[in-house]
PDB file of N, CA, C and O in Angstrom:
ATOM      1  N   UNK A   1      19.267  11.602  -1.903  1.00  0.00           N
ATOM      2  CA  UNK A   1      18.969  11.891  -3.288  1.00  0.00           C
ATOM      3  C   UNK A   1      20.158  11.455  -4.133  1.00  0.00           C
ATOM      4  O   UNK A   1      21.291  11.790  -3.785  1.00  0.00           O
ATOM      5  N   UNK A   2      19.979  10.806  -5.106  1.00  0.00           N
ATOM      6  CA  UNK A   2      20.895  10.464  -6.285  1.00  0.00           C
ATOM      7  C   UNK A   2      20.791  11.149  -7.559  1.00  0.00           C
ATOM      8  O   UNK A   2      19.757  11.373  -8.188  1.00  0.00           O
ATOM      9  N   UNK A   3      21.917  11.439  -7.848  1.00  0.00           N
ATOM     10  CA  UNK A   3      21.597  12.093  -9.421  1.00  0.00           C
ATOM     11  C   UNK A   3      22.692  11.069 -10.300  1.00  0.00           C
ATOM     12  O   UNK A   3      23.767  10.522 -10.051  1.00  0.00           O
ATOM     13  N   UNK A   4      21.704  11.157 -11.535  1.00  0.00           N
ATOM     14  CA  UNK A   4      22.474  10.154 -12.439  1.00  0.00           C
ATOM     15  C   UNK A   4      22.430  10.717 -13.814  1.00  0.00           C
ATOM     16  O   UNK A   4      22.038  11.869 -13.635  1.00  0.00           O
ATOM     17  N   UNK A   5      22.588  10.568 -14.895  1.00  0.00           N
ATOM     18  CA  UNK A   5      22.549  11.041 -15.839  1.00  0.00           C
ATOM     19  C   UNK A   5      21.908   9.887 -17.128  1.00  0.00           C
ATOM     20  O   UNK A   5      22.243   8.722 -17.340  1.00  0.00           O
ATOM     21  N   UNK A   6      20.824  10.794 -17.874  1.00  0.00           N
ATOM     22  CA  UNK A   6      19.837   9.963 -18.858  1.00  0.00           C
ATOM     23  C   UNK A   6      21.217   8.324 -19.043  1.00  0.00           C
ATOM     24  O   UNK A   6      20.999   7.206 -18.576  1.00  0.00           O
ATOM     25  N   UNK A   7      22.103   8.609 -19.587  1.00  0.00           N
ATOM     26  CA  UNK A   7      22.777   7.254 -20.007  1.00  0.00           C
ATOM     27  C   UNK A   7      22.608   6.311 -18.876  1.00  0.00           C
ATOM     28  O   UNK A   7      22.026   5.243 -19.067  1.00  0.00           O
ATOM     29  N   UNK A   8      23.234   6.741 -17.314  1.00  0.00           N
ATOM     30  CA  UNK A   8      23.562   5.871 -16.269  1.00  0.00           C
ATOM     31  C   UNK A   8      22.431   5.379 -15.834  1.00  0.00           C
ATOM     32  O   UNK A   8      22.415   4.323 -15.201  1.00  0.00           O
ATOM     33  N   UNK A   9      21.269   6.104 -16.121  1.00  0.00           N
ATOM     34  CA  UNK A   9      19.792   5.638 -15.630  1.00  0.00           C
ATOM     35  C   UNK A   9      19.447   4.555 -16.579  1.00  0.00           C
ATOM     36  O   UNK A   9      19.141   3.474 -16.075  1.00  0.00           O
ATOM     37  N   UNK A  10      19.446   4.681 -18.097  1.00  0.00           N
ATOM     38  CA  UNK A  10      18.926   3.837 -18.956  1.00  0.00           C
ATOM     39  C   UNK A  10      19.861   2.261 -18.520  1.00  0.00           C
ATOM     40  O   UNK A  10      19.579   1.116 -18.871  1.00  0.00           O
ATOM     41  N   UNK A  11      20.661   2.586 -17.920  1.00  0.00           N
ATOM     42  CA  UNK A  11      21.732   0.465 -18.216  1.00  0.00           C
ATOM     43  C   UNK A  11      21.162   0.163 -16.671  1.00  0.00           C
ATOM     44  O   UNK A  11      21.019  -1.040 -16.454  1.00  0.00           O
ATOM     45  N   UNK A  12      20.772   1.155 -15.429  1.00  0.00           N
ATOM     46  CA  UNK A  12      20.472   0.636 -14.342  1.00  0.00           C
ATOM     47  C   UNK A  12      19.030   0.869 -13.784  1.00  0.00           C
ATOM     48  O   UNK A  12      18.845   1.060 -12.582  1.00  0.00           O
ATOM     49  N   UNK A  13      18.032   0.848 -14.685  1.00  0.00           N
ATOM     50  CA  UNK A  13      16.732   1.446 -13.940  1.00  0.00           C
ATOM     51  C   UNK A  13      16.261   0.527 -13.283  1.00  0.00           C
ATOM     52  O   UNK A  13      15.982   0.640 -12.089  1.00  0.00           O
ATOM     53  N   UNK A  14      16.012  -1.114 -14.344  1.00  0.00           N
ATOM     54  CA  UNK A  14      15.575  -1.909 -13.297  1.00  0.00           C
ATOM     55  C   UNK A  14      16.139  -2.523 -11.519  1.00  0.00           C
ATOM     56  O   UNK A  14      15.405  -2.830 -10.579  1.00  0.00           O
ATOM     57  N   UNK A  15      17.298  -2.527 -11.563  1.00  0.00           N
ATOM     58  CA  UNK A  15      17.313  -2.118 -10.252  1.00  0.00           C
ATOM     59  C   UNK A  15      17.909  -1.099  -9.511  1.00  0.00           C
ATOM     60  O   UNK A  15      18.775  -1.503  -8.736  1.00  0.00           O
ATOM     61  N   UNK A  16      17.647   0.438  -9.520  1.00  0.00           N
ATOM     62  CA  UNK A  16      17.451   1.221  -9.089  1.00  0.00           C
ATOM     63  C   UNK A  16      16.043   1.298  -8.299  1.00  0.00           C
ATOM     64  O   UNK A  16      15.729   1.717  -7.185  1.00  0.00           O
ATOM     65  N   UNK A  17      15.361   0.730  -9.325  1.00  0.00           N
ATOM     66  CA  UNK A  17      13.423   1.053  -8.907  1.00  0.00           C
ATOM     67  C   UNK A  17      13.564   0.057  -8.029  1.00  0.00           C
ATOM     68  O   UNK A  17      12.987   0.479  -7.027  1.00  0.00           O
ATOM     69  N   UNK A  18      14.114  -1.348  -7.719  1.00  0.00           N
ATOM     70  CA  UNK A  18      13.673  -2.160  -6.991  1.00  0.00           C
ATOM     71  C   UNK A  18      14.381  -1.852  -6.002  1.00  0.00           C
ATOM     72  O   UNK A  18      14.349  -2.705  -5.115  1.00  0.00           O
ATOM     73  N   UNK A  19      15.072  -0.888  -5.777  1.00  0.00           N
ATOM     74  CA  UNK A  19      16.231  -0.436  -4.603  1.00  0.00           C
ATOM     75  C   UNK A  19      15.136   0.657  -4.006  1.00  0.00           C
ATOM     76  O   UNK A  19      15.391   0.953  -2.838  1.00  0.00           O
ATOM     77  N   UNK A  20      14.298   1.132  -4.402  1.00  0.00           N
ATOM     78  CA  UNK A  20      14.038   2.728  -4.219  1.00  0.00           C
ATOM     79  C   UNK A  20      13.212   2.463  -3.029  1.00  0.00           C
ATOM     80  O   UNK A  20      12.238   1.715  -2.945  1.00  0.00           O
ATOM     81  N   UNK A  21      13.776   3.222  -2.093  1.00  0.00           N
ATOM     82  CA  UNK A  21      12.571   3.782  -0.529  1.00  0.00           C
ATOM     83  C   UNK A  21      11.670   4.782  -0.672  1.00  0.00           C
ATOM     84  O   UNK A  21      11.685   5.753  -1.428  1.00  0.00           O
ATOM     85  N   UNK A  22      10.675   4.340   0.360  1.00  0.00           N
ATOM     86  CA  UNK A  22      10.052   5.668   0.884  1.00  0.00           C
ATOM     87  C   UNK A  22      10.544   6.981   1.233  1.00  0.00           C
ATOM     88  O   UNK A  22      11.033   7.382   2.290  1.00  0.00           O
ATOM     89  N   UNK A  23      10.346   7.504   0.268  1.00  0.00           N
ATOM     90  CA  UNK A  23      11.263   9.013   0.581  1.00  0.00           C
ATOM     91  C   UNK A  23      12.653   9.274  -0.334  1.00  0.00           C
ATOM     92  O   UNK A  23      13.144  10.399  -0.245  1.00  0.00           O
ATOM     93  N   UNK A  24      13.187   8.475  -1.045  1.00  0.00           N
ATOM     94  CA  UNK A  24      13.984   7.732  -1.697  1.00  0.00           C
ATOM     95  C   UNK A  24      13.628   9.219  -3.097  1.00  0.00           C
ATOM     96  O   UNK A  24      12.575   9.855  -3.154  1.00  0.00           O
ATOM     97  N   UNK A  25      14.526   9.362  -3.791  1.00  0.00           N
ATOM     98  CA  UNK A  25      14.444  10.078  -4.944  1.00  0.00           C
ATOM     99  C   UNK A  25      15.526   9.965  -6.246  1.00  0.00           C
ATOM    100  O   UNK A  25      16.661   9.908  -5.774  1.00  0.00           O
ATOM    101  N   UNK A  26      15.541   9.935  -7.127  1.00  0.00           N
ATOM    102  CA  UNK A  26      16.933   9.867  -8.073  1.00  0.00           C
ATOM    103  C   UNK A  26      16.633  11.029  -8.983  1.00  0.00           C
ATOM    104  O   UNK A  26      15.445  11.105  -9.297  1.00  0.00           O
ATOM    105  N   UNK A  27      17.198  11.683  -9.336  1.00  0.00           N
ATOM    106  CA  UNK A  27      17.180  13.299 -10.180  1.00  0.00           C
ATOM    107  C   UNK A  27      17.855  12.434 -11.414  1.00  0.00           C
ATOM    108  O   UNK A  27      18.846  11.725 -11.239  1.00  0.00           O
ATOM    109  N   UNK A  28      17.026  12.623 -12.997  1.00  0.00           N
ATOM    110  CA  UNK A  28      17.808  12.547 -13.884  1.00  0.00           C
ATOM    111  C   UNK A  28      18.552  13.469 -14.510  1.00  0.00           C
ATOM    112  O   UNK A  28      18.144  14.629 -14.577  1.00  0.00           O
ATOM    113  N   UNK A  29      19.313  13.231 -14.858  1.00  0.00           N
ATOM    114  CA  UNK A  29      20.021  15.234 -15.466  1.00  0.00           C
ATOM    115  C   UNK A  29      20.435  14.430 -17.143  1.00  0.00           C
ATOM    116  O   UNK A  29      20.639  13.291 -17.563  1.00  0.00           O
ATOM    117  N   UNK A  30      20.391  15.932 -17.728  1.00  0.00           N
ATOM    118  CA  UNK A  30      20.512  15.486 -19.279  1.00  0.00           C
ATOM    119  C   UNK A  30      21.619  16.835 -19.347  1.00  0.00           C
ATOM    120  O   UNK A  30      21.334  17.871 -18.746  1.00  0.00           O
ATOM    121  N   UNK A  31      22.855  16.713 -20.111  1.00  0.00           N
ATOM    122  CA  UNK A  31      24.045  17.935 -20.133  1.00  0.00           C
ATOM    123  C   UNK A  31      23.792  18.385 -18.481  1.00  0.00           C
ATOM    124  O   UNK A  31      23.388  19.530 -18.275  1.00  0.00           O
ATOM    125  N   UNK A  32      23.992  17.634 -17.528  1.00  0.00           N
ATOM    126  CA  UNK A  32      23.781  18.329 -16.673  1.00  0.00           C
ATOM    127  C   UNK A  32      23.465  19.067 -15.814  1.00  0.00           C
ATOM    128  O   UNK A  32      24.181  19.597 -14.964  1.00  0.00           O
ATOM    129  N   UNK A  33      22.053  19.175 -16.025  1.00  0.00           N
ATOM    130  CA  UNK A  33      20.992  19.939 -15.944  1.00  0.00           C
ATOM    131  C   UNK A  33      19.729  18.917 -15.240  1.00  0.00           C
ATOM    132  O   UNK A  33      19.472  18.097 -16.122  1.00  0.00           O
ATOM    133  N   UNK A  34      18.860  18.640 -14.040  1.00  0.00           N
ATOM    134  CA  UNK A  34      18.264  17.714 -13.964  1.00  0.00           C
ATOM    135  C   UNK A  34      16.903  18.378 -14.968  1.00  0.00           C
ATOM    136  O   UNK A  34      16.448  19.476 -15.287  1.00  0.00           O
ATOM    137  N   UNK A  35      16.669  17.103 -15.169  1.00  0.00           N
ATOM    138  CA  UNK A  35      15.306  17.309 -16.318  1.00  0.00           C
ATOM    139  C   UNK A  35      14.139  16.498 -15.840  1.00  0.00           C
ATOM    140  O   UNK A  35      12.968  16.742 -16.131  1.00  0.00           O
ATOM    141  N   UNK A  36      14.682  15.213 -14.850  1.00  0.00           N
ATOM    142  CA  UNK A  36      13.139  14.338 -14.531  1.00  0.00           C
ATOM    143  C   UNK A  36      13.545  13.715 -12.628  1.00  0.00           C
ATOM    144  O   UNK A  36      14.573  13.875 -11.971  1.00  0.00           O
ATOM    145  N   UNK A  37      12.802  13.314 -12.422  1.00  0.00           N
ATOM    146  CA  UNK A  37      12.616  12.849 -11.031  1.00  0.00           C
ATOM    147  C   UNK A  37      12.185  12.034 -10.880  1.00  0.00           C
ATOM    148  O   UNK A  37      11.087  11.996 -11.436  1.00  0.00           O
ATOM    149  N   UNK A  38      12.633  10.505  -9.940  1.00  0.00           N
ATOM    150  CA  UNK A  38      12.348   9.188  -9.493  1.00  0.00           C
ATOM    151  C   UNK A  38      11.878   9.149  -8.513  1.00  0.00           C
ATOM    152  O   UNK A  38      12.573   9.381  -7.524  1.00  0.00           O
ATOM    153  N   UNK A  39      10.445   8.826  -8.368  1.00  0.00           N
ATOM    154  CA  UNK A  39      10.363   8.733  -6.873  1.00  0.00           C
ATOM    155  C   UNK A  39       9.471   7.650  -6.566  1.00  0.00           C
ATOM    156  O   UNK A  39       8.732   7.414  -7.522  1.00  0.00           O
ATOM    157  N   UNK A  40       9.267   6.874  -5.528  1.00  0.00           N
ATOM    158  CA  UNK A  40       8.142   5.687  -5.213  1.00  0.00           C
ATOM    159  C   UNK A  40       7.205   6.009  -5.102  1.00  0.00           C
ATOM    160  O   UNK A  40       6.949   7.023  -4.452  1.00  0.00           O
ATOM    161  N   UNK A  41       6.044   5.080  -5.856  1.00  0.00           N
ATOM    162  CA  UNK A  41       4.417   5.814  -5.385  1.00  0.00           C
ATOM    163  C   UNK A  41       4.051   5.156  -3.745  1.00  0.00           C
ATOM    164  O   UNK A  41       4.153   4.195  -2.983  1.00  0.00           O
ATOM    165  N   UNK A  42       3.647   6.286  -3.906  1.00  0.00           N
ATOM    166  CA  UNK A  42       3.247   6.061  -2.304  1.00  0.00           C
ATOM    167  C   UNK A  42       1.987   5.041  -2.200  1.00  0.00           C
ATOM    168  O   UNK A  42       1.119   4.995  -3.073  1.00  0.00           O
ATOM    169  N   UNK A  43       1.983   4.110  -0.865  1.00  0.00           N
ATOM    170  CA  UNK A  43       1.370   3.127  -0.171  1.00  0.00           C
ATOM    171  C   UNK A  43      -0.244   3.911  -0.674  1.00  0.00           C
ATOM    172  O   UNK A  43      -0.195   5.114  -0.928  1.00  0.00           O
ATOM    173  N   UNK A  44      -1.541   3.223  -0.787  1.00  0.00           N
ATOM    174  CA  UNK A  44      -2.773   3.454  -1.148  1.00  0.00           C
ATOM    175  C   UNK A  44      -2.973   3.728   0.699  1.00  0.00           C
ATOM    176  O   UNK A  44      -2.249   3.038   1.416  1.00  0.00           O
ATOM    177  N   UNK A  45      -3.488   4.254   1.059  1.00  0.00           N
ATOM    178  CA  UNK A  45      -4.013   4.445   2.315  1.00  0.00           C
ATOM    179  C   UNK A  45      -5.441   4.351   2.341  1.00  0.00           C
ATOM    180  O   UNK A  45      -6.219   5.136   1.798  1.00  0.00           O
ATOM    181  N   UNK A  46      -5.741   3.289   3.041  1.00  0.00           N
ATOM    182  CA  UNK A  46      -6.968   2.289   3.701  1.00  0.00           C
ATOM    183  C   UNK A  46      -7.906   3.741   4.858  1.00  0.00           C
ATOM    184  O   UNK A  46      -7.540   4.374   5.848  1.00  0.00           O
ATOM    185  N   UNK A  47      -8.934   3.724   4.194  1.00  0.00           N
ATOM    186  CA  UNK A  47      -9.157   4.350   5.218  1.00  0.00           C
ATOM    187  C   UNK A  47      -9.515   4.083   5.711  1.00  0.00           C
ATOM    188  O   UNK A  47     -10.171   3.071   5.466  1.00  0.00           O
ATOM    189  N   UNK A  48      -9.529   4.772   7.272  1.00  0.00           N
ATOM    190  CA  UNK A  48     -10.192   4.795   8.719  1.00  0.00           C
ATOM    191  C   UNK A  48     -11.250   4.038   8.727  1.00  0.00           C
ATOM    192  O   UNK A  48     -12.093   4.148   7.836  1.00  0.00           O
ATOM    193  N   UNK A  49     -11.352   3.318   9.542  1.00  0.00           N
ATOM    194  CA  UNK A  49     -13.173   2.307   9.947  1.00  0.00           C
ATOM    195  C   UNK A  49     -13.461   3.325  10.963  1.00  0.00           C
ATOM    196  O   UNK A  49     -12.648   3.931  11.660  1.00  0.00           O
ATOM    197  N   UNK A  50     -14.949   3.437  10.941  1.00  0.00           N
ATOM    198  CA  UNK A  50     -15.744   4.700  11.571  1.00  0.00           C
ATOM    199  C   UNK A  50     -16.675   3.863  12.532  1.00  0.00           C
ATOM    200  O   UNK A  50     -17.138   2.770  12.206  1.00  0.00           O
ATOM    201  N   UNK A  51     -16.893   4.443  13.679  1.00  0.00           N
ATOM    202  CA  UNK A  51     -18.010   3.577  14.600  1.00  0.00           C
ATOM    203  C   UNK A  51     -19.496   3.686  13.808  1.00  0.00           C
ATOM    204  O   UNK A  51     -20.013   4.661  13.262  1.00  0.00           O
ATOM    205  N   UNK A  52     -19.846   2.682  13.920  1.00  0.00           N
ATOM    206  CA  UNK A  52     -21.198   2.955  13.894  1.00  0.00           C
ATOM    207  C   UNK A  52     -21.457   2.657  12.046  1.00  0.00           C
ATOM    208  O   UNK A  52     -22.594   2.646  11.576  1.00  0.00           O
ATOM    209  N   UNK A  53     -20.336   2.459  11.273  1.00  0.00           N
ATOM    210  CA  UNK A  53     -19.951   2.400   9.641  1.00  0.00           C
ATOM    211  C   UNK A  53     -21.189   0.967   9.162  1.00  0.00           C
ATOM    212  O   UNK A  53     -21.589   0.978   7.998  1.00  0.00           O
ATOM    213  N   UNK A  54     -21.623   0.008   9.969  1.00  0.00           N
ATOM    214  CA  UNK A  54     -21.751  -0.937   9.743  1.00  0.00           C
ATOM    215  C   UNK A  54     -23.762  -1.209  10.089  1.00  0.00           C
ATOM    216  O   UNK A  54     -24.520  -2.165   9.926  1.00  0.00           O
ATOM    217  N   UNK A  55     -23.957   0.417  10.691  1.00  0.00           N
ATOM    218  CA  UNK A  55     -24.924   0.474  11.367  1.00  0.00           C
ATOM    219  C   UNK A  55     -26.383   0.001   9.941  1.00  0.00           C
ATOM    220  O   UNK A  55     -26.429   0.710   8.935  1.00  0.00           O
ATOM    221  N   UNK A  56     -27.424  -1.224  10.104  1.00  0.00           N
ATOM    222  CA  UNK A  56     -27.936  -1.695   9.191  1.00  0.00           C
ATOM    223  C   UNK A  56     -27.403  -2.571   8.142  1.00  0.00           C
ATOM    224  O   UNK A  56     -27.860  -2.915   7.052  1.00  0.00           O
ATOM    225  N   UNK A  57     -26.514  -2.790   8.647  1.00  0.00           N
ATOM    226  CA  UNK A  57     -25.821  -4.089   7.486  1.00  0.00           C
ATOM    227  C   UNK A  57     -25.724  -5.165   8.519  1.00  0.00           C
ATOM    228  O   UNK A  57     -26.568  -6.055   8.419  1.00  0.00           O
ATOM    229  N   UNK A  58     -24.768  -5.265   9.592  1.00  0.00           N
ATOM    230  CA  UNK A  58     -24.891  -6.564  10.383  1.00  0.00           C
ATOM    231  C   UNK A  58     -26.496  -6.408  11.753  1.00  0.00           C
ATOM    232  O   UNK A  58     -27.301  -5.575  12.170  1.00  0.00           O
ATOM    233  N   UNK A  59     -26.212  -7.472  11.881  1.00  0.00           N
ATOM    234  CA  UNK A  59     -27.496  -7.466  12.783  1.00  0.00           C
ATOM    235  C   UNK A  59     -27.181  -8.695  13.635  1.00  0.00           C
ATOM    236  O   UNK A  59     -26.935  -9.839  13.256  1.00  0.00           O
ATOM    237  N   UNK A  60     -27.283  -7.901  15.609  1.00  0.00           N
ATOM    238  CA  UNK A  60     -26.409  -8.569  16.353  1.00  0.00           C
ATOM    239  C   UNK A  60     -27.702  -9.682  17.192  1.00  0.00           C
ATOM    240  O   UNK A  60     -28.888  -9.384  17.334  1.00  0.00           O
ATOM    241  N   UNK A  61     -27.261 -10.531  17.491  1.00  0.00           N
ATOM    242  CA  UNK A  61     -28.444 -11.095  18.344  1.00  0.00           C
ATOM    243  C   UNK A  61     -27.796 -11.835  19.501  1.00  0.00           C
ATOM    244  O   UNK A  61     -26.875 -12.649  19.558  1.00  0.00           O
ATOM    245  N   UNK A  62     -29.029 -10.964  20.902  1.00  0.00           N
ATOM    246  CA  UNK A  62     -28.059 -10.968  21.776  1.00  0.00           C
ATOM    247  C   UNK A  62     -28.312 -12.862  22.205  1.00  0.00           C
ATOM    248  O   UNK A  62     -27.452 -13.614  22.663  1.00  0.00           O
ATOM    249  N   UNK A  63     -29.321 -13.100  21.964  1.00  0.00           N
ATOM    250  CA  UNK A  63     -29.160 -14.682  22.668  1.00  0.00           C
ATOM    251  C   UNK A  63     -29.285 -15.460  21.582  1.00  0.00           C
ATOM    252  O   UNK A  63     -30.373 -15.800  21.117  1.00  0.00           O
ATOM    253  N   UNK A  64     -28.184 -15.778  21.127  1.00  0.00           N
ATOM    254  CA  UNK A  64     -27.487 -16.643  20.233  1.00  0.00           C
ATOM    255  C   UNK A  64     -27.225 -18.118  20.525  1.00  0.00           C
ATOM    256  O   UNK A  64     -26.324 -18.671  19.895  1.00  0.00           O
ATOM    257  N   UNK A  65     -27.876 -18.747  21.354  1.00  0.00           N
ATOM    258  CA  UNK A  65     -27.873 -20.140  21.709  1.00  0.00           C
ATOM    259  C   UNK A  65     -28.946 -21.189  21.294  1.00  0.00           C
ATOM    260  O   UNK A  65     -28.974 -22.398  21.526  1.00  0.00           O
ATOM    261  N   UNK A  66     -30.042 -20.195  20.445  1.00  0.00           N
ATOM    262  CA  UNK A  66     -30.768 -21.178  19.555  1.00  0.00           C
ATOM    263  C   UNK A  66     -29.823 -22.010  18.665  1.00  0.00           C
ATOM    264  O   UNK A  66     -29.862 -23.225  18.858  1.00  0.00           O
ATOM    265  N   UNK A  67     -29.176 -21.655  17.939  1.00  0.00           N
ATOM    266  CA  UNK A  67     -28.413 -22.349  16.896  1.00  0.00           C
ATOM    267  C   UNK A  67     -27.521 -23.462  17.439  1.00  0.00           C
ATOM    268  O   UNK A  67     -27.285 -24.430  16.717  1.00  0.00           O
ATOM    269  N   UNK A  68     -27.146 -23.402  18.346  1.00  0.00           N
ATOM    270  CA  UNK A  68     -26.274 -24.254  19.353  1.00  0.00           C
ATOM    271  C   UNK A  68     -27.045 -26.040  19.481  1.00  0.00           C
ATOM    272  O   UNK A  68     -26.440 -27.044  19.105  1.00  0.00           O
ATOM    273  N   UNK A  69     -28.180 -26.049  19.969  1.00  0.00           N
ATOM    274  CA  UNK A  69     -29.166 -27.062  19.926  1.00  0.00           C
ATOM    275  C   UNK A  69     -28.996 -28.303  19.132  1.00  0.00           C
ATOM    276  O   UNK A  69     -29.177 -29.431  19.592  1.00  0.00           O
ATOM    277  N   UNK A  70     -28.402 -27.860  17.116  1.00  0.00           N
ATOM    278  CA  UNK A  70     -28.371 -28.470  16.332  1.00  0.00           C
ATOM    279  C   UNK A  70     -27.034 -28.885  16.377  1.00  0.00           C
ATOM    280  O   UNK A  70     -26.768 -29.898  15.731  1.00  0.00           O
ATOM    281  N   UNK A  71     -25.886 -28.180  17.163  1.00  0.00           N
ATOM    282  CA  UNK A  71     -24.750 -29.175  17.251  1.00  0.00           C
ATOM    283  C   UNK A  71     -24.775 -29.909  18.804  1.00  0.00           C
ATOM    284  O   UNK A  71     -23.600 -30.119  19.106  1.00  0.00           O
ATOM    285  N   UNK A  72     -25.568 -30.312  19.747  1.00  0.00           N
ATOM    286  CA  UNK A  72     -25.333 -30.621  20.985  1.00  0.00           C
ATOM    287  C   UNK A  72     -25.149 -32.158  20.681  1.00  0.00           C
ATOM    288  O   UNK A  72     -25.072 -32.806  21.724  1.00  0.00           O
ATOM    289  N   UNK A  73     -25.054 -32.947  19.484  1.00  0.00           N
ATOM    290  CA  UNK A  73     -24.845 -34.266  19.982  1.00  0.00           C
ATOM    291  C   UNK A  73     -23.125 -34.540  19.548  1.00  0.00           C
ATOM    292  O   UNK A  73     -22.610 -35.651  19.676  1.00  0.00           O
ATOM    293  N   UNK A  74     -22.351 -33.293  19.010  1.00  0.00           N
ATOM    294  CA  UNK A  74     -21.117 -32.980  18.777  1.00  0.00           C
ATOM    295  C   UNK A  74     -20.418 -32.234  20.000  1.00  0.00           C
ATOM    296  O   UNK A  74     -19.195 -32.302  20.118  1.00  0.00           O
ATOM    297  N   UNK A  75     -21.124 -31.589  20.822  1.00  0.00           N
ATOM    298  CA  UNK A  75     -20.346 -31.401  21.916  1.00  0.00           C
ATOM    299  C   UNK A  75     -20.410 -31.872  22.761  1.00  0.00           C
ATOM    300  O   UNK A  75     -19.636 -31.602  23.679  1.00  0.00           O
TER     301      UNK A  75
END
């Protein structure tokens, strides 16, 4: 944790923020006193893929070698 004061924050924010980690914090203090808090927004978290999520949207086919036919003079 860093503490800085409203002045020292205003001449260095832009890179403070580009310094700042995960977990990372800077306390602003005004007379000494902290008054605000720096912190990184956290990563968007992707959620979980679920079995079965896809069930009626794709559609599997098990003998898939019709389509093949139309490239056999390429392989």
């Amino acid at each position: 944790m860093t503490t800085l004061s409203i002045e020292q924050i205003a001449s260095q924010l832009p890179g403070l923020i580009t310094q700042l980690a995960p977990g990372d914090e800077i306390v602003v203090t005004a007379d000494g006193k902290p008054v605000a808090k720096v912190t990184p927004v956290a990563a968007e978290e992707k959620p979980k893929r679920r079995l079965g999520s896809a069930k009626g949207i794709l559609t599997i086919v098990s003998e898939d070698d019709d389509h093949l036919q139309d490239f056999a003079e390429y392989m």
